[in-house]
N, CA, C and O atoms as CSV, one atom per row, in Angstrom:
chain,resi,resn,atom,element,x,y,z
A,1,UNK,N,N,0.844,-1.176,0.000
A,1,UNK,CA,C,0.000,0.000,0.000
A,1,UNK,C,C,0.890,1.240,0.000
A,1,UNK,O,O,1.666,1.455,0.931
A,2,UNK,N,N,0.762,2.136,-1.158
A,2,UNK,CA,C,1.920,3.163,-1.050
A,2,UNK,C,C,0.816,4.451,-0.322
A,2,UNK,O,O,-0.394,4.620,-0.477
A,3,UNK,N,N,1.816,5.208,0.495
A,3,UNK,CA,C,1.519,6.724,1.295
A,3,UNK,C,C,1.265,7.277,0.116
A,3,UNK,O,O,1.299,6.872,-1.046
A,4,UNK,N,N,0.860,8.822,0.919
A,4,UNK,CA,C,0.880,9.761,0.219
A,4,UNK,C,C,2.337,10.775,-0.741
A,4,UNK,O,O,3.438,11.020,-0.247
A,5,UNK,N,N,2.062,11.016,-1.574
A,5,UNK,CA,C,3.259,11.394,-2.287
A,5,UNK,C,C,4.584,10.472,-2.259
A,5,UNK,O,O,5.751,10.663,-1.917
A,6,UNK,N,N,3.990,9.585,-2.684
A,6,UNK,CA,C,4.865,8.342,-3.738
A,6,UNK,C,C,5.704,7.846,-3.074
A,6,UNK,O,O,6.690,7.259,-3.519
A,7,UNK,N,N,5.395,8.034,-1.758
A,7,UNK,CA,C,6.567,7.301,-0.807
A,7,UNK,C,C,5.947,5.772,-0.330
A,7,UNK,O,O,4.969,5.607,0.399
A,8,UNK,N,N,6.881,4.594,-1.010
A,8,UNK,CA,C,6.204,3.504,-0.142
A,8,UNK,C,C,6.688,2.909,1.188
A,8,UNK,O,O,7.803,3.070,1.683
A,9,UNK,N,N,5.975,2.410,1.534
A,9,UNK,CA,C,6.586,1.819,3.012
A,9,UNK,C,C,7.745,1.179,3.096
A,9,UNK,O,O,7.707,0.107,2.491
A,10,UNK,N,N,9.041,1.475,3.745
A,10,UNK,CA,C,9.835,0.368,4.014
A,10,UNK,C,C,9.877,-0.528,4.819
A,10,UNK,O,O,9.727,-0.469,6.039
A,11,UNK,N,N,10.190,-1.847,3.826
A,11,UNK,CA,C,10.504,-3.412,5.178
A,11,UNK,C,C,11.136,-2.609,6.425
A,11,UNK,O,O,11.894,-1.707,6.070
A,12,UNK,N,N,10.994,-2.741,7.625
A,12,UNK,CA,C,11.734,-2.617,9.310
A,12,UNK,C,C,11.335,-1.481,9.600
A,12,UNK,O,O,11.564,-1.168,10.768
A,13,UNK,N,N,10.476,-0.233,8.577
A,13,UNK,CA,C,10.012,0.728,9.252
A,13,UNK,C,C,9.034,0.952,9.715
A,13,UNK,O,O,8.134,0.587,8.959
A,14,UNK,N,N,8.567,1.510,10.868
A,14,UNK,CA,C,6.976,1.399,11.013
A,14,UNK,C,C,6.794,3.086,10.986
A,14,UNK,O,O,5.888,3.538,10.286
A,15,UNK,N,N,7.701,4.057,11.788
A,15,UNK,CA,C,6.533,5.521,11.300
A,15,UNK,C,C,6.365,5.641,9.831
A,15,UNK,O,O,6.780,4.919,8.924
A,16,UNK,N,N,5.583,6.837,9.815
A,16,UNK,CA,C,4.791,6.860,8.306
A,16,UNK,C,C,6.161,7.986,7.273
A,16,UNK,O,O,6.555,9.148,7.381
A,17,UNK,N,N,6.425,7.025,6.503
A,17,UNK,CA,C,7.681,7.781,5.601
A,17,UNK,C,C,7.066,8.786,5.012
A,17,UNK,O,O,7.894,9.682,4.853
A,18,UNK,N,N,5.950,9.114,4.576
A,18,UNK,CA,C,5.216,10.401,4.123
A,18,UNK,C,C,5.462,11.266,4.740
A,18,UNK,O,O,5.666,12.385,4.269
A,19,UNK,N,N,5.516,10.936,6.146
A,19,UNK,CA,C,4.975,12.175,7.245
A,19,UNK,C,C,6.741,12.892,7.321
A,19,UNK,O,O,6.981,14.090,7.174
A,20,UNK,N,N,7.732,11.873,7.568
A,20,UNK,CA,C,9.119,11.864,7.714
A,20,UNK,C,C,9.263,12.666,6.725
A,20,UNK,O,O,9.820,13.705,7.079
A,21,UNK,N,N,8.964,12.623,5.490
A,21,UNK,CA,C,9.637,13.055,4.393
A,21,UNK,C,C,9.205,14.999,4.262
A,21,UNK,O,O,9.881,15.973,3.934
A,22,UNK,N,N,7.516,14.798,4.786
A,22,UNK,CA,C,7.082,16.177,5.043
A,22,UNK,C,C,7.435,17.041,5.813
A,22,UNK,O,O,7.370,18.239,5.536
A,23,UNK,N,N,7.994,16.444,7.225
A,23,UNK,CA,C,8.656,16.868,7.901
A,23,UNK,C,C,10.215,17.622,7.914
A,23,UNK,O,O,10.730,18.513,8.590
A,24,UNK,N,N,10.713,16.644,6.643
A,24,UNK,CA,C,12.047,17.380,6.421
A,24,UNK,C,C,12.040,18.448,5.346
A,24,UNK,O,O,13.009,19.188,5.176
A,25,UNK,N,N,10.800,18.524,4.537
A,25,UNK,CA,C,10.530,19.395,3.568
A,25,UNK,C,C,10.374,20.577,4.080
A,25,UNK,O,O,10.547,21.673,3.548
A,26,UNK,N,N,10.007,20.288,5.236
A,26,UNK,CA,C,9.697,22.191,5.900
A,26,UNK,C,C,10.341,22.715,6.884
A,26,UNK,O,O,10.007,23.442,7.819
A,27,UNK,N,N,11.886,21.971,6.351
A,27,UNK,CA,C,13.249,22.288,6.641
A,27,UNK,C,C,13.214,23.518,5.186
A,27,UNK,O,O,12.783,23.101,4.111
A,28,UNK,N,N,13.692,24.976,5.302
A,28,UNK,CA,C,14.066,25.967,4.395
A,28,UNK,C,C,15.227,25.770,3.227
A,28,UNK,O,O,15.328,26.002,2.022
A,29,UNK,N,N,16.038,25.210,4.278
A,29,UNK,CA,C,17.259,24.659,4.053
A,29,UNK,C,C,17.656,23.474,2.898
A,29,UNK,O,O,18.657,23.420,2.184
A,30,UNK,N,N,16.478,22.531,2.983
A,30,UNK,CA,C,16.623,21.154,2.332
A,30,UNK,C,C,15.656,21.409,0.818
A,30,UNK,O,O,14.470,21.537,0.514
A,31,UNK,N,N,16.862,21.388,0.207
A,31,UNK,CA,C,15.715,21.321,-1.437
A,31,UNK,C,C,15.139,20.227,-1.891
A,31,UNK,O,O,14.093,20.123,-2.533
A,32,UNK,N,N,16.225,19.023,-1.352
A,32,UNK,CA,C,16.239,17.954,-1.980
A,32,UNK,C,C,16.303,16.394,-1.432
A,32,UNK,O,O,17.308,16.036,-0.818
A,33,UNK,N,N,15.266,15.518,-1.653
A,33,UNK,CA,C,15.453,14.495,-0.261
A,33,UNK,C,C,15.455,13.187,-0.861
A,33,UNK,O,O,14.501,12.754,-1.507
A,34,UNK,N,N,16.632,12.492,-0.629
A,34,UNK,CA,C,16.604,11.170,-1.263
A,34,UNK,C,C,15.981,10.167,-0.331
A,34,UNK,O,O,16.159,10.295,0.880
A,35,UNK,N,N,15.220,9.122,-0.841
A,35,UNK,CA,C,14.860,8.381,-0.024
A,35,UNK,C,C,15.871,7.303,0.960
A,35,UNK,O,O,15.881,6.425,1.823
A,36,UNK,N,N,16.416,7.884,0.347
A,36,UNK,CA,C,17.927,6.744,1.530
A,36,UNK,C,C,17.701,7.279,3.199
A,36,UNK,O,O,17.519,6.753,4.296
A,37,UNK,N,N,17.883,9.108,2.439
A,37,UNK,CA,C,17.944,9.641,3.696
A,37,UNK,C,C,16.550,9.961,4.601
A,37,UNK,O,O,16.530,10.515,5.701
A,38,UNK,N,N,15.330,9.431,3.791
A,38,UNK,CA,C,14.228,9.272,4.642
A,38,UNK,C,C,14.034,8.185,5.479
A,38,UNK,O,O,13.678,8.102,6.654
A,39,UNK,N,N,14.370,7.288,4.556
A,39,UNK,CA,C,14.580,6.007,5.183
A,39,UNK,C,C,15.239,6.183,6.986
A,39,UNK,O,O,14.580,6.263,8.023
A,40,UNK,N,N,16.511,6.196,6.827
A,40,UNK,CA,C,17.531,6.693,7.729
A,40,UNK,C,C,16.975,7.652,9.328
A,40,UNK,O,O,17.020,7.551,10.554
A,41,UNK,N,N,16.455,8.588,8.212
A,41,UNK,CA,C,15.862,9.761,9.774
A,41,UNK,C,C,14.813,8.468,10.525
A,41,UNK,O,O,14.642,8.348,11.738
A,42,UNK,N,N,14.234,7.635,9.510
A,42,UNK,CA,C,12.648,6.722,9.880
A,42,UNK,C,C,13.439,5.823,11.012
A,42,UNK,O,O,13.023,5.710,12.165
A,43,UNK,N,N,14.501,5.271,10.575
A,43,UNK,CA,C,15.220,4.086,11.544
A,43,UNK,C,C,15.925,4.610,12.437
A,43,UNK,O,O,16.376,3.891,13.328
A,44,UNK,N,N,16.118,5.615,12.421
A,44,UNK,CA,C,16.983,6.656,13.518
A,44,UNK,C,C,16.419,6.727,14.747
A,44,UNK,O,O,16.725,6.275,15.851
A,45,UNK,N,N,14.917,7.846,14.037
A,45,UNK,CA,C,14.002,7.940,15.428
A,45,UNK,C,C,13.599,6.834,15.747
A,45,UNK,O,O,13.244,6.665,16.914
A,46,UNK,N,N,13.546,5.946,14.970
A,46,UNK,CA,C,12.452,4.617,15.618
A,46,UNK,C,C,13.374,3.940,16.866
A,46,UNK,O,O,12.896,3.343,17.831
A,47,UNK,N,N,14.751,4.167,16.624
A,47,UNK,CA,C,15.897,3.213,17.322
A,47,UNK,C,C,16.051,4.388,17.993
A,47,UNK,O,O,16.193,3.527,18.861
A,48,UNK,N,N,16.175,5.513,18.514
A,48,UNK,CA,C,15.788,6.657,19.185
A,48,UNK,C,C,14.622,6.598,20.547
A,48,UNK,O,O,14.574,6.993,21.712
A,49,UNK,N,N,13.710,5.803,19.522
A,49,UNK,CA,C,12.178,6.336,20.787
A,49,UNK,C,C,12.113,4.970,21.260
A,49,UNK,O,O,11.497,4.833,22.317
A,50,UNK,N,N,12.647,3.824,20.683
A,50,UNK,CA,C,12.874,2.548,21.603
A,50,UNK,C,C,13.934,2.297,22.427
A,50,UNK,O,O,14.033,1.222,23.018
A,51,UNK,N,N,14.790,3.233,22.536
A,51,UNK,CA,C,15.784,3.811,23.605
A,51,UNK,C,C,15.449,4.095,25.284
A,51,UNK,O,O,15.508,3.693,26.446
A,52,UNK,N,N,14.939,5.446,24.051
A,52,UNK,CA,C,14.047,6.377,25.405
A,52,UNK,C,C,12.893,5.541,25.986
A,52,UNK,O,O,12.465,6.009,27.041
A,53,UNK,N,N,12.253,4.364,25.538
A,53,UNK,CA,C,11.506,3.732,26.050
A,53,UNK,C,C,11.907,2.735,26.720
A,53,UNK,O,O,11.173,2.513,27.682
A,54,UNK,N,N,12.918,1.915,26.597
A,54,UNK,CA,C,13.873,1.208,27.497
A,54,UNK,C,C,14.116,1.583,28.590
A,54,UNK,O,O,13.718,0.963,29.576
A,55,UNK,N,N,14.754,2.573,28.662
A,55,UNK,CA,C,15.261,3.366,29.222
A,55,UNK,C,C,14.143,4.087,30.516
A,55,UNK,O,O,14.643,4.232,31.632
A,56,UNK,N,N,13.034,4.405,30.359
A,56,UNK,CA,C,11.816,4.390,30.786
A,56,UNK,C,C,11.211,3.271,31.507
A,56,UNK,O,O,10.403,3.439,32.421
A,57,UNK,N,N,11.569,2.233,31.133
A,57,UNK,CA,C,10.794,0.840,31.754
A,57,UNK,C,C,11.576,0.870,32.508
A,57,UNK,O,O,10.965,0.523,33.519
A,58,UNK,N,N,13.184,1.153,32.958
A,58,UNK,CA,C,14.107,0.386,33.916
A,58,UNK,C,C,13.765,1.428,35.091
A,58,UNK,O,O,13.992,1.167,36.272
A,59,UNK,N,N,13.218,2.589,34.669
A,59,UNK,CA,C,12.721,3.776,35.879
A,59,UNK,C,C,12.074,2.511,36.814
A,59,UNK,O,O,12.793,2.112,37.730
A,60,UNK,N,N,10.891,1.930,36.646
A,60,UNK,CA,C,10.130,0.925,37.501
A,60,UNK,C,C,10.255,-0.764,37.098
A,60,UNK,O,O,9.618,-1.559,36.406
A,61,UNK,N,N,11.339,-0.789,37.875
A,61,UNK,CA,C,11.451,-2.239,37.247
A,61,UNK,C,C,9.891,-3.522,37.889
A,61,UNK,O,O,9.938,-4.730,37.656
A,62,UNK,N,N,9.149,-3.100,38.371
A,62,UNK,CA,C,8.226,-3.632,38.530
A,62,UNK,C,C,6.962,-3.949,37.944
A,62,UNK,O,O,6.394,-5.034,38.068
A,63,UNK,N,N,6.430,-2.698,37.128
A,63,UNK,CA,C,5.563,-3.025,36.210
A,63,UNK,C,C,6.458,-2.864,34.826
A,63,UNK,O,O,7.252,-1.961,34.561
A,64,UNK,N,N,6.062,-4.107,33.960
A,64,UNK,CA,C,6.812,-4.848,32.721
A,64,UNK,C,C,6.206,-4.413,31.641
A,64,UNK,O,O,6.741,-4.159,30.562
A,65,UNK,N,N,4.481,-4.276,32.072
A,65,UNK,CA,C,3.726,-4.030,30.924
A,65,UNK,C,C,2.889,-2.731,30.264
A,65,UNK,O,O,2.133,-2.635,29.297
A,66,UNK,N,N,3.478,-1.622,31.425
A,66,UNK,CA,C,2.970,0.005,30.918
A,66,UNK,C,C,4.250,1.141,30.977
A,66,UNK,O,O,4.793,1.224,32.079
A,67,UNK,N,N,4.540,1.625,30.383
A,67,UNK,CA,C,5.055,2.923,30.459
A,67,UNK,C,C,4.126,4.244,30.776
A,67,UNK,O,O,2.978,4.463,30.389
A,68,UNK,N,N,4.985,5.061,31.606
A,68,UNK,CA,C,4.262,6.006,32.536
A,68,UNK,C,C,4.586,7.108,31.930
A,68,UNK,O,O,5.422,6.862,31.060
A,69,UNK,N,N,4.232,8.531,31.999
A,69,UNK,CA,C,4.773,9.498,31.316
A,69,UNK,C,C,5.547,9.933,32.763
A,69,UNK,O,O,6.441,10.608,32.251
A,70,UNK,N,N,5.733,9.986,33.781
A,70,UNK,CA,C,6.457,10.098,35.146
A,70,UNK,C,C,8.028,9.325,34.966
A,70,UNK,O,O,8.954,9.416,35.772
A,71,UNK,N,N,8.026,8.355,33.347
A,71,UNK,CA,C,8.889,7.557,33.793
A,71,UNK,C,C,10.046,7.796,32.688
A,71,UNK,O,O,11.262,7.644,32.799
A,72,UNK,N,N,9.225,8.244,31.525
A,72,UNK,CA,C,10.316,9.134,30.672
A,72,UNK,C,C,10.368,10.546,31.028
A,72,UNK,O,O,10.799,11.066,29.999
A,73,UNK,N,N,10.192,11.419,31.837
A,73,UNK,CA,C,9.913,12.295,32.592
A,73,UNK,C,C,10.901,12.241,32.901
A,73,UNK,O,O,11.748,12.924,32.325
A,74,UNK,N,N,11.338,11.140,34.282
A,74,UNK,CA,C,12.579,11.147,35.114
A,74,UNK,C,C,13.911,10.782,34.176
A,74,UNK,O,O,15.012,11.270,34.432
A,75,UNK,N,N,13.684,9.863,33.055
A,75,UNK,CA,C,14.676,9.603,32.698
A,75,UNK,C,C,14.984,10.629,31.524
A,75,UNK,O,O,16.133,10.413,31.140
A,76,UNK,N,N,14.445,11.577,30.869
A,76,UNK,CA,C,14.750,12.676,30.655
A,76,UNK,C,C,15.568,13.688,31.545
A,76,UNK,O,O,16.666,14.107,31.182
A,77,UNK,N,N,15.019,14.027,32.637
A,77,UNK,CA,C,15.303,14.752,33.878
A,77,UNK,C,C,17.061,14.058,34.244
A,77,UNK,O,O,18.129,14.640,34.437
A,78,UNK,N,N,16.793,12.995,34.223
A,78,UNK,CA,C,18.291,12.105,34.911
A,78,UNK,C,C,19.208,12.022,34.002
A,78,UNK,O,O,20.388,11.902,34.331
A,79,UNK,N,N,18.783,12.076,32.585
A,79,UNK,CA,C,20.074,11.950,31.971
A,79,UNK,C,C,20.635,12.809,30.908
A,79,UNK,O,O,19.922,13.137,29.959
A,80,UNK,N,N,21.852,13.192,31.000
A,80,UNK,CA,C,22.458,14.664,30.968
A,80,UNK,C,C,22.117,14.858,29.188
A,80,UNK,O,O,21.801,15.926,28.664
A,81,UNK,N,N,22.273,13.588,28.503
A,81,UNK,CA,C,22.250,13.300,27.072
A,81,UNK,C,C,21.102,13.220,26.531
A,81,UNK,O,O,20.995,12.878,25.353
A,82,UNK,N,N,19.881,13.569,27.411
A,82,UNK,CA,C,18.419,13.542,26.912
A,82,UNK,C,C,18.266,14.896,27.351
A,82,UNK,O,O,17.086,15.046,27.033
A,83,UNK,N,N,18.619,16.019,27.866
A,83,UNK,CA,C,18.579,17.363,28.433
A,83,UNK,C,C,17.454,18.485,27.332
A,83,UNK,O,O,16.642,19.397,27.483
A,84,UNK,N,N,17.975,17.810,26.399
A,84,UNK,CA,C,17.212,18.789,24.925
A,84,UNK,C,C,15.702,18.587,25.196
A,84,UNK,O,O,14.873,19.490,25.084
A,85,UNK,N,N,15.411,17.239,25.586
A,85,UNK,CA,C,14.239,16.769,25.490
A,85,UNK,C,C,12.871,17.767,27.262
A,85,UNK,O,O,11.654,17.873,27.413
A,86,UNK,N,N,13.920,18.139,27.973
A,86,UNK,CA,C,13.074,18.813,29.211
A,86,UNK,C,C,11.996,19.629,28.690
A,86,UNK,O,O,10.911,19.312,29.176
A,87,UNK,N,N,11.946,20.672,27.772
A,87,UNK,CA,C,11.182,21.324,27.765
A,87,UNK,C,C,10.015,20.752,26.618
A,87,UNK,O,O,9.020,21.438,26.387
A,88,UNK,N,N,10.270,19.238,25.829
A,88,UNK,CA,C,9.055,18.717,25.426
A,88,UNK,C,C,8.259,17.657,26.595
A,88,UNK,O,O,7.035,17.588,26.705
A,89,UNK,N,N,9.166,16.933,27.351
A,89,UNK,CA,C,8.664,16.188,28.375
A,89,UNK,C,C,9.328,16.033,29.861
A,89,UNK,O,O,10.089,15.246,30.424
A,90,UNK,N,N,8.439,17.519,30.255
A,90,UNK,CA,C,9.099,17.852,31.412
A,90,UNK,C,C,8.232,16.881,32.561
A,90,UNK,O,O,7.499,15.910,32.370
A,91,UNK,N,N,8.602,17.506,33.701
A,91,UNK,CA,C,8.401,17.014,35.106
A,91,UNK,C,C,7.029,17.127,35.537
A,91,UNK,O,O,6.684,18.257,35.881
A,92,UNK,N,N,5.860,15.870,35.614
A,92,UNK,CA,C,4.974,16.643,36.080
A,92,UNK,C,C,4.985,17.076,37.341
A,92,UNK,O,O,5.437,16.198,38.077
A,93,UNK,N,N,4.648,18.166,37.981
A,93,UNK,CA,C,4.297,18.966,38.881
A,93,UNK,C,C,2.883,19.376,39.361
A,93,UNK,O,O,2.081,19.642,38.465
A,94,UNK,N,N,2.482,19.462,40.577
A,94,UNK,CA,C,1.000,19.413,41.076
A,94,UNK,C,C,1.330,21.172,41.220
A,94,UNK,O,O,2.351,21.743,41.602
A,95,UNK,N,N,0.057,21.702,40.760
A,95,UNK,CA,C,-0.240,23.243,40.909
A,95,UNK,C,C,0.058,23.879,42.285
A,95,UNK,O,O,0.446,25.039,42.423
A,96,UNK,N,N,-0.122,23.165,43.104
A,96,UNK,CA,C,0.226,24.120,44.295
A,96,UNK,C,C,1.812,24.141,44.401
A,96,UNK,O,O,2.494,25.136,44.644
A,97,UNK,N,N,2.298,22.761,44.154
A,97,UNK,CA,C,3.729,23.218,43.927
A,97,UNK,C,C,4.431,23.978,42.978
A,97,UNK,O,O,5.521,24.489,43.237
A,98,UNK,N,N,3.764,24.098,41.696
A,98,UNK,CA,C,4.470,25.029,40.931
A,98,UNK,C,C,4.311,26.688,41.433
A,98,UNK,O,O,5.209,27.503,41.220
A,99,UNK,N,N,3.063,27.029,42.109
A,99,UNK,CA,C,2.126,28.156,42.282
A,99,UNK,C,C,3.478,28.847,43.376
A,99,UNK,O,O,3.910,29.989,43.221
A,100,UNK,N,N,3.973,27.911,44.425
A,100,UNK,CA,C,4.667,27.401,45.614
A,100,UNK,C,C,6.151,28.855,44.768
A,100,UNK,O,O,6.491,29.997,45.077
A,101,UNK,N,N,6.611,27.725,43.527
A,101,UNK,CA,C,7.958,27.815,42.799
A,101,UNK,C,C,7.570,29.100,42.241
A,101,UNK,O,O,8.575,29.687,41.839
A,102,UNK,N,N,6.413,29.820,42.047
A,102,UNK,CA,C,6.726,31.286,41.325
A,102,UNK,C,C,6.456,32.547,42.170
A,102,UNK,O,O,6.565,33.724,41.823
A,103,UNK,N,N,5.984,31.902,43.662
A,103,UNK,CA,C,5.823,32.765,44.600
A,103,UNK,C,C,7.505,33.007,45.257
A,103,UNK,O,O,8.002,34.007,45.777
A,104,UNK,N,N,7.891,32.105,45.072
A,104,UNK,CA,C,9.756,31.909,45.567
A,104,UNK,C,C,10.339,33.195,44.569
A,104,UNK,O,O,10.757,34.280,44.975
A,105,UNK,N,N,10.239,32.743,43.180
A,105,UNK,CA,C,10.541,33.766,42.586
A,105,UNK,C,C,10.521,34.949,42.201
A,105,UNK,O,O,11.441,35.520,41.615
A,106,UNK,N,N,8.925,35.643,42.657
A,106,UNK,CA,C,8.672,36.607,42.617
A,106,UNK,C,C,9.376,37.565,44.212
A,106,UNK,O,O,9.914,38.665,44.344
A,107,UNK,N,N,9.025,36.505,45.134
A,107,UNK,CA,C,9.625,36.992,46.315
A,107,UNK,C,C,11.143,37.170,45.985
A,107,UNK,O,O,11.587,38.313,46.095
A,108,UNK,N,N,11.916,36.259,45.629
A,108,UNK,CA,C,13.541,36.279,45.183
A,108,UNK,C,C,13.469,37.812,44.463
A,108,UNK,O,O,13.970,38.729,45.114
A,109,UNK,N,N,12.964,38.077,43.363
A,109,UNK,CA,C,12.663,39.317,42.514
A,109,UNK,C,C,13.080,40.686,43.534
A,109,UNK,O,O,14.024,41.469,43.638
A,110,UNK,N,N,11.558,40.402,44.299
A,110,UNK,CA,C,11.513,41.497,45.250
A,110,UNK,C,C,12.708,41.608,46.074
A,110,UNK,O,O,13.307,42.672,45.918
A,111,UNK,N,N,13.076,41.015,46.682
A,111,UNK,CA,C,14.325,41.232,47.579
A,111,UNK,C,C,15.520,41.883,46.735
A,111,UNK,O,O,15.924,43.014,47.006
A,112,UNK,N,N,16.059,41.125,45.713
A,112,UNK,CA,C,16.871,41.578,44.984
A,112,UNK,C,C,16.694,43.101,44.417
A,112,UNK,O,O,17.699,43.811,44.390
A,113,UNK,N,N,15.550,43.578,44.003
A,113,UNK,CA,C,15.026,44.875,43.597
A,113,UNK,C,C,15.141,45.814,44.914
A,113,UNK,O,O,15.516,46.987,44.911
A,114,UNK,N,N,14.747,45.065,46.021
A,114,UNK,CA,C,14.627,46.129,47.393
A,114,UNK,C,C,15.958,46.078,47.777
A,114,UNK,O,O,16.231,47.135,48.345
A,115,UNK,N,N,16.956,45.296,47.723
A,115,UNK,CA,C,18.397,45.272,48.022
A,115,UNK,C,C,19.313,46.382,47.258
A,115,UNK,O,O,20.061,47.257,47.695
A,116,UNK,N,N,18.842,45.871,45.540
A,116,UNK,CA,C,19.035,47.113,44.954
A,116,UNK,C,C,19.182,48.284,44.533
A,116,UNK,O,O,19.992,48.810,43.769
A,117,UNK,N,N,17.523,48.970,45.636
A,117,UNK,CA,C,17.136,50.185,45.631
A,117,UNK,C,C,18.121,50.095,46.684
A,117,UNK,O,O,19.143,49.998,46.005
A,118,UNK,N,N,18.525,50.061,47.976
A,118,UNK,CA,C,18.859,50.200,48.936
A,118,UNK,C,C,20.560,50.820,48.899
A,118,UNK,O,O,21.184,51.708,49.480
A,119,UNK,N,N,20.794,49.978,48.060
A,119,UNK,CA,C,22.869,50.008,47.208
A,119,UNK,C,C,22.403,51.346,46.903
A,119,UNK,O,O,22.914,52.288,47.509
A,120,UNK,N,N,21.464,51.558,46.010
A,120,UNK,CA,C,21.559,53.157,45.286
A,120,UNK,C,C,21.178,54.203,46.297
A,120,UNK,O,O,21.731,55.303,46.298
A,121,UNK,N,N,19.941,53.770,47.433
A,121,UNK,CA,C,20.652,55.146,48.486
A,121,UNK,C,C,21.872,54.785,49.162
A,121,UNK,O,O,22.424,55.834,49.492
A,122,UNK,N,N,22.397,54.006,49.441
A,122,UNK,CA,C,23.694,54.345,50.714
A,122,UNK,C,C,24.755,54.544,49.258
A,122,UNK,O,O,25.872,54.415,49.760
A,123,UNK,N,N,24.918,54.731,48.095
A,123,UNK,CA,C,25.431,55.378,47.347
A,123,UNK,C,C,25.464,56.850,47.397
A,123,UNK,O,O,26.336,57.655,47.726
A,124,UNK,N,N,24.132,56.973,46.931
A,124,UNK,CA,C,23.953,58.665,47.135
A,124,UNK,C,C,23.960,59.461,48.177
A,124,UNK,O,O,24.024,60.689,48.114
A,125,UNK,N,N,23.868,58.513,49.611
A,125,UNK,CA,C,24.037,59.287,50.717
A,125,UNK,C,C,25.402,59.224,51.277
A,125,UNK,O,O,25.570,59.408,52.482
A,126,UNK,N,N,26.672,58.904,50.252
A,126,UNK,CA,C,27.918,58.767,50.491
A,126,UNK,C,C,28.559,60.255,49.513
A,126,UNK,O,O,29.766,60.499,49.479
């Protein structure tokens, strides 16, 4: 069964090479895309996201048969070589604790600003 825009499926790949191929098209940069190198990005990520999913199961070595989003979460979070990935699959956090983390900061803000003002009078009153 061939995709859309004449791309057919390859044997060992399972994402959709259409989508791969669209995806690199709306790269500015790329005029031109051989299917070798669609192929390639297809087996890349696939051996990529069965990594990160490995990698995920050993978070709880107890349940065998679900992955958690808590569990590529941490192993994002834990490992220095997945770092890029924090701000697509960050940490979940319960609202009062985040609410908690921007009251810290706004308070941090304030102090620093009132410390600030403070440098600039015992300046001027020198």
């Amino acid at each position: 069964m061939a995709e859309k825009s004449g791309t057919k499926p390859a044997k060992g790949v399972v994402l959709p090479m259409a989508r791969i191929k669209t995806i690199m098209r709306s790269s500015a940069e790329i005029t031109n895309i051989g299917q070798e190198s669609v192929y390639l990005v297809a087996k890349a990520t696939e051996l990529f996201i069965q990594h990160l999913a490995t990698e995920a199961f050993k978070q709880d070595p107890e349940t065998t048969d679900t992955l958690a989003y808590g569990d590529l979460a941490e192993v994002v979070n834990d490992a220095d070589n997945l770092q890029f990935l924090a701000d697509v699959i960050p940490k979940k956090i319960v609202v009062r604790d985040y609410l908690r983390m921007v009251r810290q900061q706004e308070e941090e803000k304030e102090r620093a600003k009132q410390q600030s003002q403070q440098e600039e009078r015992e300046d001027t009153d020198s």
